[in-house]
N, C-alpha and C positions, 0 to 999 in steps of 0.2 A: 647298403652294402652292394657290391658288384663284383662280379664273378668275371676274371678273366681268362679263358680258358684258350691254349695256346697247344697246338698241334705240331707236332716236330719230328720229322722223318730223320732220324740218324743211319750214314753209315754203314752198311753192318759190319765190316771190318775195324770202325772204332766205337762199339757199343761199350764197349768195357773201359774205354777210358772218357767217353761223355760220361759213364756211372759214375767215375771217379772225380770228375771235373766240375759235377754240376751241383754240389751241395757250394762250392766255391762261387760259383754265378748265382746261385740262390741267393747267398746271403747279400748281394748287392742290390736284389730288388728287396730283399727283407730291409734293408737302409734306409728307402724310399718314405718321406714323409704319407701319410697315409696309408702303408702297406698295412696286413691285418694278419696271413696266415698263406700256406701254401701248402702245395702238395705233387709231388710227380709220378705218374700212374705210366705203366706199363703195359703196352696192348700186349696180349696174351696170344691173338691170332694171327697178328703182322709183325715180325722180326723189324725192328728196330724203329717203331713208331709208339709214340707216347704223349701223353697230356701233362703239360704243366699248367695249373691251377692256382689261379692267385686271388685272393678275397681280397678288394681295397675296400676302403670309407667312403669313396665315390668313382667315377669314370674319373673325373679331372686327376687322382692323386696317379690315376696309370699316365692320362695322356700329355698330364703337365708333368707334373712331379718326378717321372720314370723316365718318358721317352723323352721328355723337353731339355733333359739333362746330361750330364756325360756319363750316368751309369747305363744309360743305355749302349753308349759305346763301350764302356768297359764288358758288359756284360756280353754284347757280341763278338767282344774280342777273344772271350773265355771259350765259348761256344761254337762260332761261325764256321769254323772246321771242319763239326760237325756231322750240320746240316746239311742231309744230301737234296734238298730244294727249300725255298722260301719255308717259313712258317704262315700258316694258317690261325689267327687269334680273332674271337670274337670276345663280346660280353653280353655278359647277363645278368638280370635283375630277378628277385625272389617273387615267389606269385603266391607260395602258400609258407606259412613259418614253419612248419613239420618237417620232421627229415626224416628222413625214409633209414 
């Protein structure tokens, strides 16, 4: 499993309509062959910055499967509004099976 966790500075004059917008571009990467689960986290410190959280089956099903395709343009079509700069996305692989 792989963790792809994606950093996204929204706006803050359209935070209340990325809230509304973004179960909508969710479910597009939810489509995604290999997709697993997801999650969107709200920083609590920094007005209008947040973590989306995506668990694949592997790096390939994000970097073929998602980005190689046209839901990725769809998905920034939903979004790119938004964004008051690029996003920031890395991944990650488990080191211990426990969760905290």
């Amino acid at each position: 499993m792989i963790l792809e966790v994606a950093i996204m500075k929204i706006k803050p004059e359209l935070i209340s309509k990325f809230e509304a917008v973004f179960p909508k571009a969710a479910t597009i990467s939810a489509s995604t062959p290999g997709y697993i689960s997801h999650e969107l986290q709200r920083c609590v410190e920094t007005r209008g910055k947040y973590f989306y959280m995506i668990r694949w089956e592997s790096i390939e099903a994000h970097e073929v499967n998602f980005r190689q395709s046209p839901r990725r343009d769809e998905f920034r079509k939903l979004l790119g509004e938004f964004w008051a700069e690029p996003n920031f996305t890395e991944h990650f692989e488990p080191v211990t099976g426990d969760r905290i």
